[in-house]
C-alpha positions in Angstrom: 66.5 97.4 162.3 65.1 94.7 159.7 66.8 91.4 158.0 64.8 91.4 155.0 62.4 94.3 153.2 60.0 95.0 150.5 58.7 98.2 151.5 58.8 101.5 152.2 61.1 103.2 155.3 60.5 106.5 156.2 62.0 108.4 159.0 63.9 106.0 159.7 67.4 106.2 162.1 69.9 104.1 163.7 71.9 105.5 167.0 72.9 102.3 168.1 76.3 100.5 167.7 75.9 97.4 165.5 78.6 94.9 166.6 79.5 91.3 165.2 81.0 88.4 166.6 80.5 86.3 163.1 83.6 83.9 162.3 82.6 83.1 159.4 82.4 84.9 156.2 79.1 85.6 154.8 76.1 88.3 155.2 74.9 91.5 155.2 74.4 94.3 157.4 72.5 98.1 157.5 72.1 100.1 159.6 68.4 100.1 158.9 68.1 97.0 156.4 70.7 94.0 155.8 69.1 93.0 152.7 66.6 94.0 150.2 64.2 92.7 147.1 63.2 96.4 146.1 62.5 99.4 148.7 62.2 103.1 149.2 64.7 104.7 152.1 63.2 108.3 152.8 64.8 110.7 155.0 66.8 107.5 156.9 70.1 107.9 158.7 72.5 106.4 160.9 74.6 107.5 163.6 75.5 104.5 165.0 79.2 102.7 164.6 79.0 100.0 162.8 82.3 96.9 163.2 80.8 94.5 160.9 84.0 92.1 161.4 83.9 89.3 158.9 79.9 90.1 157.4 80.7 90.8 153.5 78.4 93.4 153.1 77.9 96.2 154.9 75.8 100.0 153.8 75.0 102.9 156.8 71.5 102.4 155.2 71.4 99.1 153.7 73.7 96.3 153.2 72.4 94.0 150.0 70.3 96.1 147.1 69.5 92.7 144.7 67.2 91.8 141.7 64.1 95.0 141.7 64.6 98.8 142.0 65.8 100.4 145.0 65.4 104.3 145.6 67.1 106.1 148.3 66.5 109.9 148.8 67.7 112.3 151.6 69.5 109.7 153.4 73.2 109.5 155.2 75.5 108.2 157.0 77.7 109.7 160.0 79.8 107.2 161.8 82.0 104.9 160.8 81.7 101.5 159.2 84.1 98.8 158.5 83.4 95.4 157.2 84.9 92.3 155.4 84.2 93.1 152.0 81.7 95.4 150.3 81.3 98.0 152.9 79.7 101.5 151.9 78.0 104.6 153.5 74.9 104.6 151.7 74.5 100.8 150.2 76.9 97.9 150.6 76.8 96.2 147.6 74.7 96.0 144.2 73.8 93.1 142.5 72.0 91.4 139.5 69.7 93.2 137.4 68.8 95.6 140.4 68.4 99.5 139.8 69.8 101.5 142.3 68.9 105.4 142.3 70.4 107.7 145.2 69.6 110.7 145.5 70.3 114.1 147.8 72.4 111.8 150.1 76.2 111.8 152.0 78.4 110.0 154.0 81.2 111.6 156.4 81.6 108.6 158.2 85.3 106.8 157.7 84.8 103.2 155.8 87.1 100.4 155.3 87.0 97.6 153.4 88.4 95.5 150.8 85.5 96.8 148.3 84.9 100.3 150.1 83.4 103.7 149.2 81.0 106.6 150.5 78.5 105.5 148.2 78.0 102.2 147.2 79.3 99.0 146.0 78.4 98.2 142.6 78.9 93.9 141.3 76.5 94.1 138.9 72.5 95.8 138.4 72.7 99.6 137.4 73.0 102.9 140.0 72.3 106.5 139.4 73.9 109.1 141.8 72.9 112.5 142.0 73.4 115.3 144.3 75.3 113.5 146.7 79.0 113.7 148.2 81.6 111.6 150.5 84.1 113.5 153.0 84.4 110.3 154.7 88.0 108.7 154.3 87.6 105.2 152.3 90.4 102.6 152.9 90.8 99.3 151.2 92.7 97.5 148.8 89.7 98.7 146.0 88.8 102.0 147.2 86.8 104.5 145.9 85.5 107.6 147.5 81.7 107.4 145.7 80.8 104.5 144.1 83.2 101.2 144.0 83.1 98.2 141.1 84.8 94.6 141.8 84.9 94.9 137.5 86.2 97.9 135.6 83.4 97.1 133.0 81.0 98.2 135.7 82.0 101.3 135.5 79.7 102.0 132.4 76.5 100.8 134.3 77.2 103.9 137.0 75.8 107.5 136.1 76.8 110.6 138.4 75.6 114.2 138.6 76.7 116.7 141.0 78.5 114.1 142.9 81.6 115.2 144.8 83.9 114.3 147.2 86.9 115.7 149.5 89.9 115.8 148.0 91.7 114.2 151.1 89.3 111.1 151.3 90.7 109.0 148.8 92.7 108.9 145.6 89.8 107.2 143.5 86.2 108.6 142.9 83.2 108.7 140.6 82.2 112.7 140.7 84.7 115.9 141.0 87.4 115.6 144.1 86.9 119.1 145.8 88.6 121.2 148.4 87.2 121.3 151.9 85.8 125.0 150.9 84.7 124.0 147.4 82.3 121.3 148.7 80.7 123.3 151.5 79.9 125.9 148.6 79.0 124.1 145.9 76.5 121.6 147.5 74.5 124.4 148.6 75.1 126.2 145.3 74.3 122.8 142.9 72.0 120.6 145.2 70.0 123.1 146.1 69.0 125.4 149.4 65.2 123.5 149.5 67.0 120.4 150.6 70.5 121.1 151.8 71.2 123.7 154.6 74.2 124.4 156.7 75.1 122.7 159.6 75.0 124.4 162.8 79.0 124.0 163.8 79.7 125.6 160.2 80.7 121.9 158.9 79.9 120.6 155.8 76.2 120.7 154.5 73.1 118.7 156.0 70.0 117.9 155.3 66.8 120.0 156.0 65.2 117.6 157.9 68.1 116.6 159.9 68.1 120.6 161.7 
């Protein structure tokens, strides 16, 4: 939807497929923003496939979070993504001294990537997860089912609560690993009824606004 913003998105959501043809290593790519110097994602989605190819970075909601403070709230993503590099459901990849807070948001779209999870991507800045989850399967030589560092030393700057993920969708993961049943109970149990609500097809929980 947008290269570059320093704004607000509400309502925002992506159907389309998003397709590259890029040789060359290098960029980013969201399903509603590639990059950004400090926004506010409010009840944003995609549904769109997204084969990023050889683009680095890649998020179902944004691909590049960098330097100022990035909130997302009641967002997610529900096709699949693959990319290059850092490829994530929510946000592709974290960087500098940004601040990164995500909140009441999932991802059940599969993602693969060398730097992949259903979260976010974390090189450097600070992020703050909380009642979100990943049922997505994440594959990729650094894998994590919530929230993936390129530096174990990262893993200090990344705080989680009531963050889970399935069981089945990878072997790593910030947050509790949960049983198909488990997470269907307790995100309706722990995130709370006001936002989250079951989906029609008796799958796993959505959002309010998504009915």
């Amino acid at each position: 939807m947008v290269g570059h913003g320093v704004t607000t998105f509400n309502n925002c959501i992506n159907y389309g497929t998003i397709t590259t043809r890029e040789s060359v290593e290098g960029g980013s790519i969201g399903g509603i923003t590639a990059n950004n110097g400090g926004c506010e994602y409010n009840f944003c989605a995609n549904y769109g496939i997204i084969n990023a190819g050889n683009i680095l970075f890649v998020g179902g909601i944004v691909g590049t979070c960098a330097s100022e403070i990035t909130t997302i709230n009641q967002c997610a993503n529900i096709k699949d993504i693959s990319g290059y590099n850092n490829v994530s459901g929510i946000c592709g990849r974290v960087i500098d001294n940004e601040k990164v807070t995500i909140t009441n948001c999932y991802n059940s779209g599969n993602i693969n990537g060398k730097l992949s999870s259903g979260l976010c991507s974390v090189e450097g800045g600070t992020v703050e997860l909380t009642n979100c989850y990943n049922v997505g399967t994440i594959t990729g030589n650094n894998a994590n089912a919530t929230c993936s560092v390129n530096d174990s030393s990262l893993n200090q700057n990344i705080t989680v609560k009531n963050v889970y993920y399935l069981n089945s969708s990878c072997t790593n993961g910030n947050g509790e690993s949960k049983s198909s049943e488990q997470l269907k109970n307790d995100v309706l149990a722990n995130f709370g009824e006001d936002i989250w609500t079951h989906d029609a097809n008796n799958n796993y929980p959505i959002l309010k606004w998504q009915k």
